[in-house]
Structure formats: C-alpha cells, structure tokens
PyMOL Python script that loads the backbone (N, CA, C, O; Angstrom):
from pymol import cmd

cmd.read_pdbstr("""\
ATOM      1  N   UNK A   1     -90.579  40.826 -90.916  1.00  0.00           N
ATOM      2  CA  UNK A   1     -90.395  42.072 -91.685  1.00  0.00           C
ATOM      3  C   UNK A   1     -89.377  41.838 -92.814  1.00  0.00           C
ATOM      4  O   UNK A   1     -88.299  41.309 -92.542  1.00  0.00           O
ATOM      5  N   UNK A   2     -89.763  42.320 -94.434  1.00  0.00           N
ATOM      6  CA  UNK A   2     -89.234  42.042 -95.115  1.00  0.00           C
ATOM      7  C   UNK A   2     -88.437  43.285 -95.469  1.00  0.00           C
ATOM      8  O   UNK A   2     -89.114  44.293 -95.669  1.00  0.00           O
ATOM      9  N   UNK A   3     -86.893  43.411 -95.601  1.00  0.00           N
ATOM     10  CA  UNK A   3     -86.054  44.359 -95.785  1.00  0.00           C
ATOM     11  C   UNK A   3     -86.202  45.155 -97.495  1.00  0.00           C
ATOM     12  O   UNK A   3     -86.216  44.487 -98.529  1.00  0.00           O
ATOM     13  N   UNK A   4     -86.265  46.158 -97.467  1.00  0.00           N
ATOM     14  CA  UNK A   4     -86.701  47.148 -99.083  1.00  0.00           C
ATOM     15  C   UNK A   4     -85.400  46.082-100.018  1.00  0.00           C
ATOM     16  O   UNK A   4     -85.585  45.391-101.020  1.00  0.00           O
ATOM     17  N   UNK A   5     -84.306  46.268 -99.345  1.00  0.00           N
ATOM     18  CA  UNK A   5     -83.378  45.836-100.475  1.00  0.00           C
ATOM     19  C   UNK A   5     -83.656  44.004-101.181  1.00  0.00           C
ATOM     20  O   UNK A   5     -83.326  43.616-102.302  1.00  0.00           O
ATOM     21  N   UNK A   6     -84.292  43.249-100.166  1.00  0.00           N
ATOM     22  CA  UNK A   6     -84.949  42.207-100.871  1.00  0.00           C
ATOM     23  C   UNK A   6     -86.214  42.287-101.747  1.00  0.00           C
ATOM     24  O   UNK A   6     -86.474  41.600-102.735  1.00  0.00           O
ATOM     25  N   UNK A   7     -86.946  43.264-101.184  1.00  0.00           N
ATOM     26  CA  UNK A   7     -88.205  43.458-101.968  1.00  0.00           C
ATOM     27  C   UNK A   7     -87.225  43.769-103.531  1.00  0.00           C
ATOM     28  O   UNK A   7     -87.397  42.923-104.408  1.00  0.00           O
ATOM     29  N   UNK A   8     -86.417  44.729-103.797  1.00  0.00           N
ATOM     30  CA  UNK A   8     -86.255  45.406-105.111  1.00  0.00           C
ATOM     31  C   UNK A   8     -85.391  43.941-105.650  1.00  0.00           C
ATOM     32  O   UNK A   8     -85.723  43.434-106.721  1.00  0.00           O
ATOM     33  N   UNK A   9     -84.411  43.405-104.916  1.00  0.00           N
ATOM     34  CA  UNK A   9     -83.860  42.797-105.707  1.00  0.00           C
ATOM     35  C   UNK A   9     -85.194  41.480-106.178  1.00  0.00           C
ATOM     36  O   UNK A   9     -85.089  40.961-107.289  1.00  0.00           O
ATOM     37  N   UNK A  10     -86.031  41.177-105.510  1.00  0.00           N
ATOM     38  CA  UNK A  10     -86.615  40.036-106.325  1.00  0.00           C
ATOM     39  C   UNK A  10     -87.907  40.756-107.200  1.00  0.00           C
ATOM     40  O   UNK A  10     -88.392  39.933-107.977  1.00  0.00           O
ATOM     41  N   UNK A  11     -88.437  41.816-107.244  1.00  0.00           N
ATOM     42  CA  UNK A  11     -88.761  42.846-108.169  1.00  0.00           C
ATOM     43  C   UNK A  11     -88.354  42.496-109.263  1.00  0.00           C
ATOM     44  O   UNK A  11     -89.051  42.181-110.227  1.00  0.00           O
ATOM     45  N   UNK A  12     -86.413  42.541-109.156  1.00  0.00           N
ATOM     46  CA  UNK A  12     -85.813  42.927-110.268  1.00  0.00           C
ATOM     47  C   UNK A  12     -85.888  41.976-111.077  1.00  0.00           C
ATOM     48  O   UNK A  12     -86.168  42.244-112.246  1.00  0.00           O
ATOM     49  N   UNK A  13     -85.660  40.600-110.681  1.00  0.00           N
ATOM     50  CA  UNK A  13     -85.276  39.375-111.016  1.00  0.00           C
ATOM     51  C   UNK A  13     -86.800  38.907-111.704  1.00  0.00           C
ATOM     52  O   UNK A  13     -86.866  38.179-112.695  1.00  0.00           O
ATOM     53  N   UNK A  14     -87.891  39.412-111.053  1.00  0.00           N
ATOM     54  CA  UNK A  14     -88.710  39.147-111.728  1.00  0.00           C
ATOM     55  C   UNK A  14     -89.241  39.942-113.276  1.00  0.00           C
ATOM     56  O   UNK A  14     -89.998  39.460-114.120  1.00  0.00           O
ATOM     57  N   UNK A  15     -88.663  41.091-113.290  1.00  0.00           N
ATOM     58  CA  UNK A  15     -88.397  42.050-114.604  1.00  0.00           C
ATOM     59  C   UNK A  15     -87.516  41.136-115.458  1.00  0.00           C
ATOM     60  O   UNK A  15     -87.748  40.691-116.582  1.00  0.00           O
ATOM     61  N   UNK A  16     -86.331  40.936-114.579  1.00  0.00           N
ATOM     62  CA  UNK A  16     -85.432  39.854-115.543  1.00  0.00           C
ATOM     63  C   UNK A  16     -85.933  38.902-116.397  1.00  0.00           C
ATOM     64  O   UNK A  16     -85.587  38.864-117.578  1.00  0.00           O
ATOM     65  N   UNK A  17     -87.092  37.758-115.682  1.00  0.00           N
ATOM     66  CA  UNK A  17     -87.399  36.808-115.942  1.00  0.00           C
ATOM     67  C   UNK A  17     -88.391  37.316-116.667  1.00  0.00           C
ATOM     68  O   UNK A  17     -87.934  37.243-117.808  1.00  0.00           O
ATOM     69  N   UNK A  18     -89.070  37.616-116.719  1.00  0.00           N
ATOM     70  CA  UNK A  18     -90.302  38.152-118.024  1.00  0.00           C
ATOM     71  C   UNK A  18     -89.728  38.906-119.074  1.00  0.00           C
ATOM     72  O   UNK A  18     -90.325  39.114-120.130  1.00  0.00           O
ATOM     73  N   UNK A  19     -88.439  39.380-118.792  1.00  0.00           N
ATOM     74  CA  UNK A  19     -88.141  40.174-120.035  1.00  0.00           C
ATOM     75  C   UNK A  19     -87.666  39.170-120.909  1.00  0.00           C
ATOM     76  O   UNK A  19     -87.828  39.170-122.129  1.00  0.00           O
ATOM     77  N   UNK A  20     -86.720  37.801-119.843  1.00  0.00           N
ATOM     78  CA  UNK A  20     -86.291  36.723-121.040  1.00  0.00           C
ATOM     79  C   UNK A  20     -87.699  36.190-121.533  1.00  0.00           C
ATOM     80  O   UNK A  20     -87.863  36.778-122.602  1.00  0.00           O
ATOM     81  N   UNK A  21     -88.726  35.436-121.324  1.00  0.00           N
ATOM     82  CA  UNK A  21     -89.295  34.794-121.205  1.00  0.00           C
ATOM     83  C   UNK A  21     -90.097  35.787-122.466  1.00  0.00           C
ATOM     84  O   UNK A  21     -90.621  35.028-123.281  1.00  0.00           O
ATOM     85  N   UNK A  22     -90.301  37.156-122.796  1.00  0.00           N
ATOM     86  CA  UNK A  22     -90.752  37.792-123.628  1.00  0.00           C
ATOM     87  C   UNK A  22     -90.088  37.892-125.293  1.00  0.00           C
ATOM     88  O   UNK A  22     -90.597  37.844-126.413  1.00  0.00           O
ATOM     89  N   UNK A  23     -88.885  38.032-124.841  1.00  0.00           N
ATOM     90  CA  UNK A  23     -88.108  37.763-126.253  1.00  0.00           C
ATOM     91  C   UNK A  23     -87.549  36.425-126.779  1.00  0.00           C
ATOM     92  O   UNK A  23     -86.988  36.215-127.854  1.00  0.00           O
ATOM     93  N   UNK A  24     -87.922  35.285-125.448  1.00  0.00           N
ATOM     94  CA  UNK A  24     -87.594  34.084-125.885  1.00  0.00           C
ATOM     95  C   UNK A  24     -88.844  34.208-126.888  1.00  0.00           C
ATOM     96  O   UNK A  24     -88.649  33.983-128.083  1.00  0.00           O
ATOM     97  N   UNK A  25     -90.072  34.546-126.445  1.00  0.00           N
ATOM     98  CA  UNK A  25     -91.758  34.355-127.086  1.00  0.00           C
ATOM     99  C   UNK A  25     -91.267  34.961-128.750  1.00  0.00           C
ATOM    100  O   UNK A  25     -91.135  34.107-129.628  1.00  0.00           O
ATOM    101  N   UNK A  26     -91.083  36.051-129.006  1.00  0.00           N
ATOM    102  CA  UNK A  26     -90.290  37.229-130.057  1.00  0.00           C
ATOM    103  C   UNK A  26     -89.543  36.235-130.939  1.00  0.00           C
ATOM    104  O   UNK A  26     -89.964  36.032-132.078  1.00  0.00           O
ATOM    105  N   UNK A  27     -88.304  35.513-130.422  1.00  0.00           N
ATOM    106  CA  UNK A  27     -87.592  34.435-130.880  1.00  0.00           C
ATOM    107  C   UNK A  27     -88.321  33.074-131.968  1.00  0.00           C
ATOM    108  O   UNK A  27     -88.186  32.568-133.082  1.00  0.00           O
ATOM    109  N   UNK A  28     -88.908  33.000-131.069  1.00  0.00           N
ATOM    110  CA  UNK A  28     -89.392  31.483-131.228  1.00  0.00           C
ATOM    111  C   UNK A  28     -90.755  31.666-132.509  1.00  0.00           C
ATOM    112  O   UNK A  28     -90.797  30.804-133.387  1.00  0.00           O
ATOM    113  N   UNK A  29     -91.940  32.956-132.529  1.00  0.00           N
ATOM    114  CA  UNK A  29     -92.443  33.795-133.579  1.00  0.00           C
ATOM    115  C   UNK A  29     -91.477  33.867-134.818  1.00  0.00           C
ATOM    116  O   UNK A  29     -91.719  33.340-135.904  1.00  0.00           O
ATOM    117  N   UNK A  30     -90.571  34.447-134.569  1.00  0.00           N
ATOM    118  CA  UNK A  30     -89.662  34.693-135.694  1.00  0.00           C
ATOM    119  C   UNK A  30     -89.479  33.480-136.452  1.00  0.00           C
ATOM    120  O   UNK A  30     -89.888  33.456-137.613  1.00  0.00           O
ATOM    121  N   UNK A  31     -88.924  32.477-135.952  1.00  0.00           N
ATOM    122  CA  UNK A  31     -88.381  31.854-136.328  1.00  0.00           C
ATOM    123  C   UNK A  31     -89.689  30.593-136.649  1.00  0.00           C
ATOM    124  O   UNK A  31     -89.306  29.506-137.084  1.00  0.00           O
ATOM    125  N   UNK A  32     -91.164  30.811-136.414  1.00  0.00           N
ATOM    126  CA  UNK A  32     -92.016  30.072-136.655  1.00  0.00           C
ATOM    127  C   UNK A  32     -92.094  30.323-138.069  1.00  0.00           C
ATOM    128  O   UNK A  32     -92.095  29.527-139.008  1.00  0.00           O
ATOM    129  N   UNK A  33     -92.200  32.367-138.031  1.00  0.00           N
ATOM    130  CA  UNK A  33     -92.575  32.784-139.705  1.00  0.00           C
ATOM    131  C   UNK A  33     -91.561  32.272-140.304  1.00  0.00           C
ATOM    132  O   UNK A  33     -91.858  31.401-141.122  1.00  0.00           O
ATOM    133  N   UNK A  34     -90.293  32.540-140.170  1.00  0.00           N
ATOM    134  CA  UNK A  34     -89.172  31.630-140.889  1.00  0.00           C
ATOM    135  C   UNK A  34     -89.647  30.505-141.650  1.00  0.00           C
ATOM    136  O   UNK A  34     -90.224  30.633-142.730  1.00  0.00           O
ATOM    137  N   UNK A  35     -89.364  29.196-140.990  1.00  0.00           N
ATOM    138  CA  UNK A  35     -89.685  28.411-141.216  1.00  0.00           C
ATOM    139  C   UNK A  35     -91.081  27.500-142.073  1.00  0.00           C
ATOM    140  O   UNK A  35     -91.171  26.386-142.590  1.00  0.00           O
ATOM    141  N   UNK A  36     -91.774  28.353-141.926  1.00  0.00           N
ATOM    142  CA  UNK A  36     -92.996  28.109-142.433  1.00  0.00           C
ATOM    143  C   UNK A  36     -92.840  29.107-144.063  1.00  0.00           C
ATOM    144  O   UNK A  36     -93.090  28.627-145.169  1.00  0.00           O
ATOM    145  N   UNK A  37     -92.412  30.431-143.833  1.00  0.00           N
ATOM    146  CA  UNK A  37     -91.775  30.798-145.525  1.00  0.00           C
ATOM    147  C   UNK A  37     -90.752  29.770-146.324  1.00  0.00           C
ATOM    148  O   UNK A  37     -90.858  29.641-147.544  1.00  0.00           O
ATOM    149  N   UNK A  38     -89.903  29.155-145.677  1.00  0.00           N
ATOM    150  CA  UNK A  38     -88.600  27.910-146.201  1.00  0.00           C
ATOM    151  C   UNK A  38     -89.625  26.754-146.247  1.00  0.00           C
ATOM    152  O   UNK A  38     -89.122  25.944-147.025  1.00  0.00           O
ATOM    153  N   UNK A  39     -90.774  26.277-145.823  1.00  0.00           N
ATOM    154  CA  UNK A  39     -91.673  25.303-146.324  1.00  0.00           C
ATOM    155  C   UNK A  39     -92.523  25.159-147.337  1.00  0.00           C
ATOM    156  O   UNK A  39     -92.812  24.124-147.938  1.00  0.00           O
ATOM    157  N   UNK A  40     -93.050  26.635-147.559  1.00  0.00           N
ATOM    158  CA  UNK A  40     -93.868  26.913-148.716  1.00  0.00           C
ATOM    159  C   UNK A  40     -92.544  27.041-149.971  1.00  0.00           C
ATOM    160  O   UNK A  40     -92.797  26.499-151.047  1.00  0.00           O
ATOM    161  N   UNK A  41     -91.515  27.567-149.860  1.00  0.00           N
ATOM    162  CA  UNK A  41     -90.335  27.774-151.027  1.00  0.00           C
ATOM    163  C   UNK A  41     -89.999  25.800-151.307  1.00  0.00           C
ATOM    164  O   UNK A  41     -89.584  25.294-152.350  1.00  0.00           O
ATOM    165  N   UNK A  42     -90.365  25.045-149.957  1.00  0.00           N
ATOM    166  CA  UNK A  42     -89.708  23.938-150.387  1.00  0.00           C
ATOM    167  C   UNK A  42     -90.809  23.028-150.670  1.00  0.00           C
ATOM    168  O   UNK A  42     -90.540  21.950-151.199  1.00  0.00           O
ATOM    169  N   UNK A  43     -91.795  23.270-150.437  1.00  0.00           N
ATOM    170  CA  UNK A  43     -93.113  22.861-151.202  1.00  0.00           C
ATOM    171  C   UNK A  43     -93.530  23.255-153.260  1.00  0.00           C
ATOM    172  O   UNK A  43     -93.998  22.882-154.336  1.00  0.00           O
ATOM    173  N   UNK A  44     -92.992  24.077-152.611  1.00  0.00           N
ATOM    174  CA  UNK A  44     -93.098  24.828-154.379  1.00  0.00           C
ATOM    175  C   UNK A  44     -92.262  24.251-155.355  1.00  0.00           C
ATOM    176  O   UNK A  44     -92.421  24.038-156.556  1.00  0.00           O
ATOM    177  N   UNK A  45     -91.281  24.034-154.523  1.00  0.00           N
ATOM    178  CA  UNK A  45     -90.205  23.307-155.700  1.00  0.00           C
ATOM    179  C   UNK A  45     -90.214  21.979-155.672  1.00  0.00           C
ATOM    180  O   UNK A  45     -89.249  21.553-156.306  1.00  0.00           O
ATOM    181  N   UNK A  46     -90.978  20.995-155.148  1.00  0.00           N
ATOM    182  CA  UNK A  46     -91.671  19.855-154.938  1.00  0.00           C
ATOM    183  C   UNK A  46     -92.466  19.823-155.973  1.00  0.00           C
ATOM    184  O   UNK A  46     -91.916  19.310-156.947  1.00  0.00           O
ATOM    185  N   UNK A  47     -93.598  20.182-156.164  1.00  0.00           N
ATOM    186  CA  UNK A  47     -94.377  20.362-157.024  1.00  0.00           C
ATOM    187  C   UNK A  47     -93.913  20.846-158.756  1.00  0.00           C
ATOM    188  O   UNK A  47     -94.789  21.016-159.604  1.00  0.00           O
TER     189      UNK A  47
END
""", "prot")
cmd.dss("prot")
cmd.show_as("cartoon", "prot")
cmd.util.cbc("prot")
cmd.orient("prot")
C-alpha cells in the first residue's frame, strides 16, 4: 500500500520535471531563432 503523501510528492516532482524540461525546450527555441538571425546579419556582411 502506497501512502497519499508519496503519491503527491512524486506527482509533484514529476510537474517539476516537465515544467523544467518545457522551458529548457522554450530556451533552447529562443536561442535557435537567435542565432540563426546573428548568422544571416553575419552572412550579409560577408557578402
């Protein structure tokens, strides 16, 4: 028999972990468009 207060706490931890794992995703997007705008600016001035 599994006790309620373990059920919620690994619930929680699993909210935890997808919430990082969601804005790491958010992060890492951002910073794709970033980078790829600073390539075309450094392409341009190449040319």
């Amino acid at each position: 028999m599994i006790l309620p207060n373990k059920d919620i706490e690994l619930s929680s931890s699993y909210i935890g972990i997808s919430a990082l794992i969601l804005s790491a995703l958010k992060i890492t997007k951002f910073l794709l468009k970033f980078c790829e705008k600073k390539q075309l600016k450094f392409l341009r001035n190449i040319n």
